[in-house]
TORKOLSE-487922 format. One line per 4 residues: number of its first residue (from 0); their letters; for each residue x, y, z of N, C-alpha, C. Coordinates in steps of 0.05 Angstrom, whole numbers, always signed. Layout:
TORKOLSE-487922
NUM> a> X/Y/Z/X/Y/Z/X/Y/Z  ...
END
This chain:
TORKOLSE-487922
0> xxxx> +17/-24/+0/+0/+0/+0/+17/+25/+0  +12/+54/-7/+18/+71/-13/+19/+98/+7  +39/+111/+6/+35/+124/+31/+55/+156/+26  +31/+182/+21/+44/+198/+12/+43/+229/+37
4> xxxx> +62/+234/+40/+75/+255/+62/+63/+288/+55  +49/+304/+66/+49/+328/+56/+63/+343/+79  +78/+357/+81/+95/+379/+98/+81/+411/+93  +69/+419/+118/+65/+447/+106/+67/+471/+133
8> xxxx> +89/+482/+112/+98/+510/+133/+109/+526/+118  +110/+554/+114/+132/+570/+98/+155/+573/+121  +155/+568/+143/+177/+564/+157/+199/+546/+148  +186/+526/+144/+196/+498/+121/+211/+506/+92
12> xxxx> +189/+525/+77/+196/+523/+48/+225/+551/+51  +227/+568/+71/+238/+591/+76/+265/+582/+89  +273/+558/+94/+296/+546/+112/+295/+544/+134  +279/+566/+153/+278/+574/+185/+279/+550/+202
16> xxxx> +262/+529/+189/+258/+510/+206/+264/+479/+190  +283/+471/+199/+284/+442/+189/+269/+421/+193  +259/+412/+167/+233/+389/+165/+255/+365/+185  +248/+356/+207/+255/+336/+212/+227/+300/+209
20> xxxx> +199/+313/+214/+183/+302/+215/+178/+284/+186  +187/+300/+161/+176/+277/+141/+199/+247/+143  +219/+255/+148/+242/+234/+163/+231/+207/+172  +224/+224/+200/+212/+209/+214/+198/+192/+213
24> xxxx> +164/+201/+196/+148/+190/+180/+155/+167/+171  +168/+170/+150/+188/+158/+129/+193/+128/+145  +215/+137/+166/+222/+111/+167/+206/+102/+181  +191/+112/+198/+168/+89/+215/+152/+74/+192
28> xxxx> +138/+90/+177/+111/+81/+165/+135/+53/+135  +149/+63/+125/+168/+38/+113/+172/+15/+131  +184/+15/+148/+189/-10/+167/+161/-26/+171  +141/-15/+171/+113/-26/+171/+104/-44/+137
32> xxxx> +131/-35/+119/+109/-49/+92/+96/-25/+77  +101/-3/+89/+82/+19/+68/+103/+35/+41  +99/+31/+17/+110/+46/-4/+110/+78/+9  +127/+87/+2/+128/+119/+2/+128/+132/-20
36> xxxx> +108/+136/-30/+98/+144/-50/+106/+174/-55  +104/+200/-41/+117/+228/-50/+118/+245/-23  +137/+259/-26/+127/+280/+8/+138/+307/-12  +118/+317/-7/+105/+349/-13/+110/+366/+15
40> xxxx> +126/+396/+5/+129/+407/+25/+119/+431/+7  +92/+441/+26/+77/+463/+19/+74/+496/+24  +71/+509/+22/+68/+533/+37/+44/+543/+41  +41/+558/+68/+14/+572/+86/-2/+579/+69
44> xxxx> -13/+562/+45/-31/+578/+22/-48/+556/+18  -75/+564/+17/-102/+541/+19/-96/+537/-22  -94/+553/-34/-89/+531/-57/-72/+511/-62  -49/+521/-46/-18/+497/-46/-37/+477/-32
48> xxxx> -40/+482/-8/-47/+463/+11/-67/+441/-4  -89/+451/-14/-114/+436/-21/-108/+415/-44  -81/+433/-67/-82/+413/-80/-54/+386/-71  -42/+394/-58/-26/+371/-53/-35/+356/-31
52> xxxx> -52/+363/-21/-72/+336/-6/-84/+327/-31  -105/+340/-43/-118/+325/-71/-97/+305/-82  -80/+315/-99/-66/+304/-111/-49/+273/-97  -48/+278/-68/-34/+262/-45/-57/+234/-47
56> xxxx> -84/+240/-39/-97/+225/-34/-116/+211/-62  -101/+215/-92/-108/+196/-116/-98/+183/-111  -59/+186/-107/-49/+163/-110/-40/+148/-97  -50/+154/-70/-47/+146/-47/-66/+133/-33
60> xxxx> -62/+106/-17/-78/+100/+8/-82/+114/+30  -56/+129/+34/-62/+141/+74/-41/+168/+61  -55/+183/+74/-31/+213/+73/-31/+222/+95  -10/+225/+108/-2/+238/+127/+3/+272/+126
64> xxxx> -14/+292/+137/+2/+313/+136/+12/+322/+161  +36/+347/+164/+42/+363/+189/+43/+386/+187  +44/+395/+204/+35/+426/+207/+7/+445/+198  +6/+470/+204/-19/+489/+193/-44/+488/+216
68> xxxx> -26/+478/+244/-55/+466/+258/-59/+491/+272  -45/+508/+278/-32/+523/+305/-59/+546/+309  -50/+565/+325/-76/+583/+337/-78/+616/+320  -54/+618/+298/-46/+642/+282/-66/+634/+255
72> xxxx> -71/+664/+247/-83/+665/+222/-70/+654/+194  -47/+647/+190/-31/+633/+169/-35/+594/+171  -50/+590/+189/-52/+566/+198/-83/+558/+192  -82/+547/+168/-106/+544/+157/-116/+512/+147
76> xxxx> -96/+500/+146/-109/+469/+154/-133/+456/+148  -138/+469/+181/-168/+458/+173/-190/+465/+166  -182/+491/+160/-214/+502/+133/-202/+489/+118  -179/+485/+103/-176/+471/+88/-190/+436/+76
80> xxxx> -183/+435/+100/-194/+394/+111/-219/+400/+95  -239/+416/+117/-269/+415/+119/-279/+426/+84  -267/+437/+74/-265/+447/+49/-271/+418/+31  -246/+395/+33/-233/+368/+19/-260/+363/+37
84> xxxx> -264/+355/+56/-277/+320/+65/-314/+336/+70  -314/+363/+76/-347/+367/+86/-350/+363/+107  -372/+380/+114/-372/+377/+146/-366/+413/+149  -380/+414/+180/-369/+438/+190/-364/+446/+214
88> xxxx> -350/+473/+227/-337/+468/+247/-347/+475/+268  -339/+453/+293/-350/+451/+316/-331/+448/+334  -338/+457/+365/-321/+456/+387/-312/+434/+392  -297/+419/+396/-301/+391/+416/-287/+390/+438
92> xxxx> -303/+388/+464/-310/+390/+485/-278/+375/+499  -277/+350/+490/-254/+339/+501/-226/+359/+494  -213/+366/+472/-195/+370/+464/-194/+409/+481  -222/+424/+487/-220/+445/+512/-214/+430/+527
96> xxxx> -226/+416/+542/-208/+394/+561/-174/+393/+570  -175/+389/+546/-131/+387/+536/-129/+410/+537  -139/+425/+531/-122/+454/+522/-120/+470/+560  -137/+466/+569/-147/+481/+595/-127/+467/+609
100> xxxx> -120/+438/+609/-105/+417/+634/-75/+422/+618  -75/+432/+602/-44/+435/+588/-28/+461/+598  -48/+480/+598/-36/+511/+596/-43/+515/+640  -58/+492/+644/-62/+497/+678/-28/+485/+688
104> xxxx> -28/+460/+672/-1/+448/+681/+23/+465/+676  +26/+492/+657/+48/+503/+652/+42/+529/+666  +23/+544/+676/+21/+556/+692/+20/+582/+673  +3/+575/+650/-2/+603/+631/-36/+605/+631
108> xxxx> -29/+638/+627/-57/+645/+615/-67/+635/+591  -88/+619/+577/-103/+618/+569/-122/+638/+555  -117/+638/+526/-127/+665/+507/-143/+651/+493  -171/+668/+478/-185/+659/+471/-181/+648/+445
112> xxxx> -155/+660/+437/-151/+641/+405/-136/+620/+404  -118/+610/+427/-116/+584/+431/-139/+565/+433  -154/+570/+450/-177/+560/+452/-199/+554/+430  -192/+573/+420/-204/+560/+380/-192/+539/+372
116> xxxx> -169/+527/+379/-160/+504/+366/-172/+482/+375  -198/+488/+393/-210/+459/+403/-237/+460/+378  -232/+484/+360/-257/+490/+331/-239/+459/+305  -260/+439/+310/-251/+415/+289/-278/+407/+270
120> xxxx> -273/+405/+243/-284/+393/+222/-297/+371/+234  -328/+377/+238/-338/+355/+242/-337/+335/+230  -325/+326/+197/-316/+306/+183/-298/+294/+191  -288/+300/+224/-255/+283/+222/-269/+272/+250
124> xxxx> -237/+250/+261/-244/+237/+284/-223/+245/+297  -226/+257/+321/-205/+272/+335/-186/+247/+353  -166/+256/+344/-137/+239/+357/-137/+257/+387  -131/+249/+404/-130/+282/+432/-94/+275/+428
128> xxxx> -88/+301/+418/-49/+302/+423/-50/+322/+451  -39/+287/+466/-32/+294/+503/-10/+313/+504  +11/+320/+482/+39/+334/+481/+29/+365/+474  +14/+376/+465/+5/+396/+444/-33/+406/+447
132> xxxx> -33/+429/+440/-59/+442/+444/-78/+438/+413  -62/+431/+391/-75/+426/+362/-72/+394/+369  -107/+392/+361/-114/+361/+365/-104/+359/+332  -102/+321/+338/-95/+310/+315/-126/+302/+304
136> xxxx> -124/+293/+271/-156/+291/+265/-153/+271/+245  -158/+258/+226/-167/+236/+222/-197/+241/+211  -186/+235/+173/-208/+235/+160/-207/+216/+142  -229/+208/+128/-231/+183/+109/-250/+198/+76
140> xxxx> -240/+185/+66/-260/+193/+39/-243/+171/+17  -270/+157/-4/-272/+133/-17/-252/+118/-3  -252/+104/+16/-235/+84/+29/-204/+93/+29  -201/+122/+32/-177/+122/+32/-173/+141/+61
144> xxxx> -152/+147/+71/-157/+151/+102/-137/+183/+97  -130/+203/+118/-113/+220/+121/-118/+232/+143  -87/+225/+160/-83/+238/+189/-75/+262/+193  -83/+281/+191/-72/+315/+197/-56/+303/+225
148> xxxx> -30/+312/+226/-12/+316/+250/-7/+347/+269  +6/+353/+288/+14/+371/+287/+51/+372/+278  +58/+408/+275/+81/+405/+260/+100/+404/+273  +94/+411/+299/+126/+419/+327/+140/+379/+327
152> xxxx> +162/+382/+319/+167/+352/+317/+166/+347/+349  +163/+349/+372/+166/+339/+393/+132/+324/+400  +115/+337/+383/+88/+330/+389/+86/+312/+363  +95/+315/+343/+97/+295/+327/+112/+261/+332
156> xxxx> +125/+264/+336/+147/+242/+353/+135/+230/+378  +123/+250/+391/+120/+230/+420/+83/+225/+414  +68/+230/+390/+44/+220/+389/+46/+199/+378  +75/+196/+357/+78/+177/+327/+66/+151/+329
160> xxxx> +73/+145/+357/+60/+111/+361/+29/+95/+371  +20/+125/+384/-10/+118/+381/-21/+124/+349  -8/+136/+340/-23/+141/+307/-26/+126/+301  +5/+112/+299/+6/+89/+284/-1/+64/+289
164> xxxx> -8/+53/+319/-33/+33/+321/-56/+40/+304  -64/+62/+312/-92/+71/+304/-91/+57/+272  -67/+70/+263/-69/+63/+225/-64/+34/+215  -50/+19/+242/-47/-7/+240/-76/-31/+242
168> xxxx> -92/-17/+255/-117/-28/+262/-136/-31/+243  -134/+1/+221/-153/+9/+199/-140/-15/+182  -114/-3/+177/-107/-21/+145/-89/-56/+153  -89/-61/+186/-69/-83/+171/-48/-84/+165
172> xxxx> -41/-107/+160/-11/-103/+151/-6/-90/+125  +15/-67/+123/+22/-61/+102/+34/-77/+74  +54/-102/+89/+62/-109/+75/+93/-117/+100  +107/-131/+84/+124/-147/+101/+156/-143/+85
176> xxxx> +164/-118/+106/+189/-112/+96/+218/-117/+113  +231/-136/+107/+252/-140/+127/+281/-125/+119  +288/-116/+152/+313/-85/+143/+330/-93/+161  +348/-87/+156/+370/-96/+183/+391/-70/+174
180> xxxx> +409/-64/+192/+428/-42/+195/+451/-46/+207  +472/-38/+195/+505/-44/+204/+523/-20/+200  +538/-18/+221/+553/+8/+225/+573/-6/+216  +594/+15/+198/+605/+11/+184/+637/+34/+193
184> xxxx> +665/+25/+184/+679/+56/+196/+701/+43/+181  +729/+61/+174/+751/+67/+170/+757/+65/+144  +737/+65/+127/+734/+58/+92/+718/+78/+81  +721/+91/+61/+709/+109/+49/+683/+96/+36
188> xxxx> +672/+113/+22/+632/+92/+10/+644/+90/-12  +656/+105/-28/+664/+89/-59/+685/+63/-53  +696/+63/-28/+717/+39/-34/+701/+23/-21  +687/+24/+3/+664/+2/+11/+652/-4/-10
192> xxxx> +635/+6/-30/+617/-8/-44/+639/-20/-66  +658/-15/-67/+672/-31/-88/+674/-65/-76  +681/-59/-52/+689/-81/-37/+656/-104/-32  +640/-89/-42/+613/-100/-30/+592/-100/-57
196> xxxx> +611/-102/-75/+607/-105/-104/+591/-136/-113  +604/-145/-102/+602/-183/-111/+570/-181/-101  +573/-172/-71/+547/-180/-54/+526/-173/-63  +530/-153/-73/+496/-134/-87/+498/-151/-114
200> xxxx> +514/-157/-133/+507/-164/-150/+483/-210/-148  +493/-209/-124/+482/-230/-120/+461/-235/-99  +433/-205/-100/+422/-205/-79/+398/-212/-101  +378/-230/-92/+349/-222/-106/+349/-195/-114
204> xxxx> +331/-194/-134/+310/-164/-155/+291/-155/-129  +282/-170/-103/+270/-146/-93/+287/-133/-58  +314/-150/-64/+320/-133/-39/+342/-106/-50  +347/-93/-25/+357/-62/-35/+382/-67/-17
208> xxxx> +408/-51/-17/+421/-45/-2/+430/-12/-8  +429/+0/+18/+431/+29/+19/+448/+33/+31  +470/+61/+18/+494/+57/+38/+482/+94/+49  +489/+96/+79/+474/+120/+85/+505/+132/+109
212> xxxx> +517/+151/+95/+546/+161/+105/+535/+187/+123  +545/+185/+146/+550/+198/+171/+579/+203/+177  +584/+230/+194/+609/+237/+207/+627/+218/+208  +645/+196/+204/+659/+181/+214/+648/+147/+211
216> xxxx> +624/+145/+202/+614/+129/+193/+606/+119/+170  +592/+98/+167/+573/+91/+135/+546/+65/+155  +533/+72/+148/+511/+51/+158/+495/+35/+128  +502/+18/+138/+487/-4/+113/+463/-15/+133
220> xxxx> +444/-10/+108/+408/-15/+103/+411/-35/+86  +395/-60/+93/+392/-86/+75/+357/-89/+79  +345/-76/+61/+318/-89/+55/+308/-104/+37  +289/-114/+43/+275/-136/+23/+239/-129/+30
224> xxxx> +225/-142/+3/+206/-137/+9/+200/-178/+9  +187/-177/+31/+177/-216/+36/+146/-214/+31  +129/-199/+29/+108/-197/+25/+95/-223/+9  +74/-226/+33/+54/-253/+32/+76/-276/+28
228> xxxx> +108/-279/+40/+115/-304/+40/+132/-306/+74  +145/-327/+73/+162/-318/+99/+198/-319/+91  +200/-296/+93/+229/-308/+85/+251/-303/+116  +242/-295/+138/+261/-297/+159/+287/-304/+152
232> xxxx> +289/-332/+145/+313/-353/+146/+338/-343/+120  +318/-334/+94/+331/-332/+76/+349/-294/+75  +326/-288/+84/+336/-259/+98/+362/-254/+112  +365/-278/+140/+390/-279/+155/+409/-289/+142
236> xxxx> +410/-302/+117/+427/-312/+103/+440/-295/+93  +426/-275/+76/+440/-253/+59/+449/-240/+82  +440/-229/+99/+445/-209/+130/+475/-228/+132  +488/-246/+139/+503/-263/+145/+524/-258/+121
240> xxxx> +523/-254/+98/+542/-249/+79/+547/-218/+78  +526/-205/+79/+538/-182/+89/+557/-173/+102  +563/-184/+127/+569/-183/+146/+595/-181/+148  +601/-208/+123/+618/-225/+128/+640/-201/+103
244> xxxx> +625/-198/+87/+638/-176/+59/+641/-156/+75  +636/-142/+91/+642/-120/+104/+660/-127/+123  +670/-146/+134/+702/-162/+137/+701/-145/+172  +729/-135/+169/+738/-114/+190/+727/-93/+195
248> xxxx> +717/-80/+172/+701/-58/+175/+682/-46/+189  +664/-74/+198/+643/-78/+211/+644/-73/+236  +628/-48/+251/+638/-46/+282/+616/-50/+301  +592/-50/+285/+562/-62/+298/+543/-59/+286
252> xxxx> +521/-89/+297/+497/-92/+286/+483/-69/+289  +469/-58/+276/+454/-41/+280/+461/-17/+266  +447/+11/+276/+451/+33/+261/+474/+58/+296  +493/+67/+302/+502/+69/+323/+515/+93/+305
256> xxxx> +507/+119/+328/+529/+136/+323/+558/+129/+329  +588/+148/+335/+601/+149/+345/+606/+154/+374  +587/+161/+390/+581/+167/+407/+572/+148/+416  +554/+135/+414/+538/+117/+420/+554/+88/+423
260> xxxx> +566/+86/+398/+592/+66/+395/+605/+62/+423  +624/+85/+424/+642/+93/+450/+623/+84/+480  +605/+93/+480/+595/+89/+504/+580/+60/+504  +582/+42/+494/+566/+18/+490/+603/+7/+492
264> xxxx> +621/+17/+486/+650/+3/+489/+656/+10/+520  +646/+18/+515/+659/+36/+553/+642/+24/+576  +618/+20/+574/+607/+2/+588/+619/-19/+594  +619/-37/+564/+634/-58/+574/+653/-68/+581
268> xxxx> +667/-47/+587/+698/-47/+602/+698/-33/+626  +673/-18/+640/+677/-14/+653/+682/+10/+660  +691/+25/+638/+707/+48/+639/+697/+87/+643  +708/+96/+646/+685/+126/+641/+708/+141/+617
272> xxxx> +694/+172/+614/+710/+180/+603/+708/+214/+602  +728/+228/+593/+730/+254/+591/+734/+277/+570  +730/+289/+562/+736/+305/+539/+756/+332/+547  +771/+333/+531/+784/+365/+528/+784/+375/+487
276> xxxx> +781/+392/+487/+765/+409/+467/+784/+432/+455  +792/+434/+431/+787/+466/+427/+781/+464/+401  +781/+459/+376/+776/+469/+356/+743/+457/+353  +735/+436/+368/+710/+419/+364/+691/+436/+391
280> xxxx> +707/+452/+401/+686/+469/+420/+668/+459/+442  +671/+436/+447/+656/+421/+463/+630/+396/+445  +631/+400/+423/+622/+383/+414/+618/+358/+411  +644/+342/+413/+644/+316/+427/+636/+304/+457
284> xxxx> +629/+328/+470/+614/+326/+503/+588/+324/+493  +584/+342/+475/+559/+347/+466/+536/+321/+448  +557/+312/+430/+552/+280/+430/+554/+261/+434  +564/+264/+462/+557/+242/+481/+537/+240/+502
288> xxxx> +538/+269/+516/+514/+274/+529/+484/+272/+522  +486/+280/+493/+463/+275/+486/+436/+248/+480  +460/+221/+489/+451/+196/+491/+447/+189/+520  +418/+189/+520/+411/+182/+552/+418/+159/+562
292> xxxx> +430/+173/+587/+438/+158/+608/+466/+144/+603  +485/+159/+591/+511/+170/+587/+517/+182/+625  +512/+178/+639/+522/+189/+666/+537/+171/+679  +534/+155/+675/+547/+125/+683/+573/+121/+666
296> xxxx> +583/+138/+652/+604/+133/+628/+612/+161/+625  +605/+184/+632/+611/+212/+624/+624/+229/+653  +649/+225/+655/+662/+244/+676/+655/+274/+683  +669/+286/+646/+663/+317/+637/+675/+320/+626
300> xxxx> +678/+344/+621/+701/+357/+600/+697/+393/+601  +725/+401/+583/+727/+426/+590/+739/+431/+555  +721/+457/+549/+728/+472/+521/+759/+489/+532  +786/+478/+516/+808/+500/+527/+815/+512/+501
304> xxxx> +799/+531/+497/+796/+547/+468/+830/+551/+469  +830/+575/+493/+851/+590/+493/+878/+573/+508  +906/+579/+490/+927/+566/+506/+924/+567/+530  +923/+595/+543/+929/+594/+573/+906/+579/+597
308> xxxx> +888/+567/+581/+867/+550/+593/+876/+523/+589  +890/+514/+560/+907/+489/+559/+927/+496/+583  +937/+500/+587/+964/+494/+606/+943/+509/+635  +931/+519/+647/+927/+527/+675/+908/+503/+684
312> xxxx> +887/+486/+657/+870/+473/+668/+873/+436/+655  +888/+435/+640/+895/+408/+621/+932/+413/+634  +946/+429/+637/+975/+424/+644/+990/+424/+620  +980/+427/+601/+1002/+427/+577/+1025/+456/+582
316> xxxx> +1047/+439/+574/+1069/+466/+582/+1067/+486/+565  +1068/+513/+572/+1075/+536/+556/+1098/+526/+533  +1113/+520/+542/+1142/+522/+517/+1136/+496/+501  +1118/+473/+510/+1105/+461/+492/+1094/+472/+464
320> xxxx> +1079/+484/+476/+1054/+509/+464/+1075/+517/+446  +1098/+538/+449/+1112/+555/+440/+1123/+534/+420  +1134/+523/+429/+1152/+510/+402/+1139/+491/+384  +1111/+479/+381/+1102/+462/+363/+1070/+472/+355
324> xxxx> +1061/+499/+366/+1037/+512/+368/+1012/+496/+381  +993/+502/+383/+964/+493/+399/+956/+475/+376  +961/+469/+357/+952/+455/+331/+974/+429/+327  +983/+415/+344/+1003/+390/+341/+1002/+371/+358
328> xxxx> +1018/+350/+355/+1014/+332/+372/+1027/+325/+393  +1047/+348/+398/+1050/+342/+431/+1026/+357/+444  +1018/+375/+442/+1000/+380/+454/+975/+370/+459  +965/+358/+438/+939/+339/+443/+941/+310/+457
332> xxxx> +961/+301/+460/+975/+286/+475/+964/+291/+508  +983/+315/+509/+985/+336/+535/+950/+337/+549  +940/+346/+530/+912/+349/+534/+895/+329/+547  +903/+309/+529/+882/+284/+532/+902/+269/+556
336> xxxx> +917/+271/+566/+924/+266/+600/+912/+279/+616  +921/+311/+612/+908/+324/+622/+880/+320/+636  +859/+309/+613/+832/+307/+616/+826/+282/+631  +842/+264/+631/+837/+238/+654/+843/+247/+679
340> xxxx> +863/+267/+683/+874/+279/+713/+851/+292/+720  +846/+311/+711/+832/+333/+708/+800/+319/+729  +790/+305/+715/+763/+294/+714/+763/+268/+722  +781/+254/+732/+791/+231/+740/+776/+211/+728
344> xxxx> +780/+203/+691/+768/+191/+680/+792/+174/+670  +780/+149/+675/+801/+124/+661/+806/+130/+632  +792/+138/+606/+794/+147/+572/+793/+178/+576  +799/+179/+546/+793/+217/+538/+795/+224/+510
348> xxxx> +784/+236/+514/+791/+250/+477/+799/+273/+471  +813/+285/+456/+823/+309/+454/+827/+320/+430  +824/+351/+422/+823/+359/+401/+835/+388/+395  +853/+396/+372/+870/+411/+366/+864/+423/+334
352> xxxx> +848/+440/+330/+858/+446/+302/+841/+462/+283  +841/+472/+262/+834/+498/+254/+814/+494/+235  +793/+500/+240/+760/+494/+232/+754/+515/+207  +766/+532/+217/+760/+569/+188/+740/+584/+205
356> xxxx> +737/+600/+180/+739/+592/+151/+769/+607/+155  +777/+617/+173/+802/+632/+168/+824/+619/+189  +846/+634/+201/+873/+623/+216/+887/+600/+192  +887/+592/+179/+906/+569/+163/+933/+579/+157
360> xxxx> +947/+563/+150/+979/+574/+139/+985/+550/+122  +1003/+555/+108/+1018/+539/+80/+1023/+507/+101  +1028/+507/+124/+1036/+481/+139/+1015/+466/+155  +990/+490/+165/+973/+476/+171/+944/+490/+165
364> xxxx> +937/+489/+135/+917/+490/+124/+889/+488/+145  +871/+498/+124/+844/+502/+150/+836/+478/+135  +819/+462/+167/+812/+431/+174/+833/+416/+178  +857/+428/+184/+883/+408/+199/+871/+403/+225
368> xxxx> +866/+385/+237/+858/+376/+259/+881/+357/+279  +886/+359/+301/+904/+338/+311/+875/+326/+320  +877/+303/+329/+869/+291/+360/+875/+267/+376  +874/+260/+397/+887/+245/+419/+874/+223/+422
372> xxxx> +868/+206/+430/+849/+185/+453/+870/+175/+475  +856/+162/+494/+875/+157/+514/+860/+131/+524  +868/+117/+543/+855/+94/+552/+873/+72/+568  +867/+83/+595/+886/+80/+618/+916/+93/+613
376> xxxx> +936/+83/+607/+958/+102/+603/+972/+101/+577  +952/+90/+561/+961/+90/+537/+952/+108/+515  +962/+130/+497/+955/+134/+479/+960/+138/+453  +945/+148/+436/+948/+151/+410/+943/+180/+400
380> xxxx> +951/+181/+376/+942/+214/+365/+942/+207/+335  +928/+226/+319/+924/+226/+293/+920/+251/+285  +932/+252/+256/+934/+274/+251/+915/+271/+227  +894/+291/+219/+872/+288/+196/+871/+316/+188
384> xxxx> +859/+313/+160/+852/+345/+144/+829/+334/+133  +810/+359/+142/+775/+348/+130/+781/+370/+112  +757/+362/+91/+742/+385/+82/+721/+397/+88  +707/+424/+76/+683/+433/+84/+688/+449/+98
388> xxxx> +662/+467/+102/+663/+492/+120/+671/+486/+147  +665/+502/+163/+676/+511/+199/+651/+487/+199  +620/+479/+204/+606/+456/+213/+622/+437/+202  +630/+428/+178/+632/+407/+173/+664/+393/+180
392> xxxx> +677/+412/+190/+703/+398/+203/+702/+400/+227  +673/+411/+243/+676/+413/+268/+665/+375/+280  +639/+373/+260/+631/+351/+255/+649/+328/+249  +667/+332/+230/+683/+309/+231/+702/+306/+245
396> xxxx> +711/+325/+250/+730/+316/+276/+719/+304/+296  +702/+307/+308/+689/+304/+334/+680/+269/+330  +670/+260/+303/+668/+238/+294/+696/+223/+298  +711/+232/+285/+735/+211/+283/+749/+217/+299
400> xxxx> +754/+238/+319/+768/+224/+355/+749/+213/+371  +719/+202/+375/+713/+182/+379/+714/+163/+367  +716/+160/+345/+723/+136/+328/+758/+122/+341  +765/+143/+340/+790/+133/+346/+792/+122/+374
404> xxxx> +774/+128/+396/+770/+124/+420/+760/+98/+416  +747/+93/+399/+736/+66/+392/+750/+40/+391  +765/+57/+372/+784/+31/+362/+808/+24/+382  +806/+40/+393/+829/+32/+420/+813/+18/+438
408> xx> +792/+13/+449/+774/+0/+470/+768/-28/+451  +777/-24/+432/+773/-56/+416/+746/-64/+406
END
């Protein structure tokens, strides 16, 4: 079955706000068996809007849209809906309910044009979104279904799984798609897929392999469609040659940041760990912390932009500094001791080096990066040159001195 995405915000079409929700969508409603048929990103205009629902719901079984629900006059939605399905608009009693126990629990006043958002197309069947004051709604026309969402991805995301019963109940199984995922590291994607050449050429016509490159990574996607048969067995077979073609490379089942990596290694050793920083700004704290319940594994760390913060708070020597600059590898060395003393963490990671778009020189070009790892009293350093702007070597760096942290924890 078929399943097509409409996105609508000029926040969206204007850059301001990054679509993370059709993503999302995406991969939930696939893993279920559903084709993804088109995602349309619209703007605050009842003609855009009207016709890429129309158009969504010919060729489509279920359309999902987000956003346009909100309490502002550019948020038009659901005149829109009631326009498509008929019907007209009415209070519903429950969803004041939500809006009154939502804005009591946050300790705000309550305006009367929020309170219009409990005004729904009597043609729909109200979803109550427990996260958010725009109820979700749920309409049908010739057997085909469409869930208006809201667009804040936090109310999108944390409703996603009651929806998706709900849609599982209407339609059934979509269809029977088996996916598996493998983190992948220290090989580039043109020389991986060279290496993984044989394998694809000897997969069935309906399975896929996707290679999907991250910071310091590559994650391989192996789908198949088994629809109306069982192929479990034959599935783990190919999954098993995969595996096996991806040799050394292979650092885990699944889909795993670098971050995530490290701390699933660190666990199992037992170990914690610490960061010292300067060209990556704290960023590598930053992707680590951000995996819950990282406390059990996360000492701290300290951004030492400035030399005289390397040497008063990491100990690296001044005449260190002086004679090989803040951009080398005695110093990141220095650092990443430093940061186990410092924070009394058994590992560490450490980082040295010139992001831009400006500071470069003929010897150490912008995206010369040092960095360190450490792990108990041993360590290592590497010296790398990314490309790409100030994000994108802040990003890769931060990737490949946990990577490198990685590969030392074994």
């Amino acid at each position: 079955m078929k399943l097509s995405l409409v996105i609508i915000g000029d926040e969206i079409l204007l850059g301001r706000v990054t679509d993370t929700n059709s993503g999302l969508l995406a991969r939930t409603f696939a893993a279920k068996g559903w084709q993804i048929n088109r995602i349309r990103t619209v703007a605050d205009k009842r003609d855009d809007i009207r016709a890429a629902i129309e158009d969504s719901m010919d060729e489509s079984d279920l359309v999902l849209t987000t956003g346009g629900l909100g309490p502002t006059r550019d948020d038009i939605t659901k005149a829109v809906m009631t326009e498509i399905f008929g019907g007209t608009t009415v209070r519903d009693d429950a969803v004041t309910r939500n809006i009154e126990e939502i804005f009591a629990d946050r300790r705000l006043k309550l305006n009367p044009l929020t309170l219009d958002q409990a005004l729904v197309p009597s043609s729909c069947r109200v979803i109550q979104n427990r996260l958010g004051t725009a109820p979700i709604m749920w309409f049908e026309k010739d057997g085909k279904v469409l869930v208006a969402m809201p667009g804040v991805p936090y109310e999108t995301r944390g409703m996603l799984t009651e929806v998706a019963a709900e849609i599982d109940r209407h339609f059934g199984c979509a269809g029977t798609i088996l996916h598996r995922e493998f983190t992948v590291t220290g090989i580039s994607e043109s020389a991986l897929a060279q290496r993984l050449a044989a394998f694809e050429d000897s997969l069935p016509s309906f399975y896929k392999l996707a290679y999907l490159p991250n910071p310091g990574e590559i994650v391989l996607r192996l789908d198949a469609d088994y629809t109306g048969r069982d192929g479990a067995a034959d599935f783990d077979r190919h999954a098993a040659a995969l595996k096996a073609a991806a040799g050394e490379y292979l650092v885990a089942e699944g889909k795993l940041t670098p971050a995530e990596l490290v701390i699933h290694k660190l666990r199992a050793n037992s170990l914690t760990i610490a960061t010292a920083e300067s060209c990556t700004g704290g960023n590598i704290a930053h992707l680590i912390t951000a995996v819950a319940g990282c406390s059990d594994v996360m000492r701290g760390g300290i951004v030492a932009y400035s030399n005289d913060v390397k040497t008063a708070a990491l100990g690296v020597p001044s005449d260190i500094i002086a004679a090989h600059g803040a951009v080398s590898e005695p110093v990141v060395a220095q650092m990443v001791a430093g940061a186990c003393t410092l924070c009394g963490a058994d590992c560490a990671v450490a980082t040295s080096g010139i992001a831009g778009p400006g500071g470069g020189s003929a010897d150490k070009p912008v995206g010369t990066v040092w960095m360190a790892a450490r792990v108990g009293g041993r360590s290592e350093t590497r010296l790398c040159h990314f490309g790409g702007d100030r994000e994108a070597v802040i990003d890769r760096a931060s990737a490949a001195a946990l990577m490198l942290l990685a590969e030392m924890l074994g």
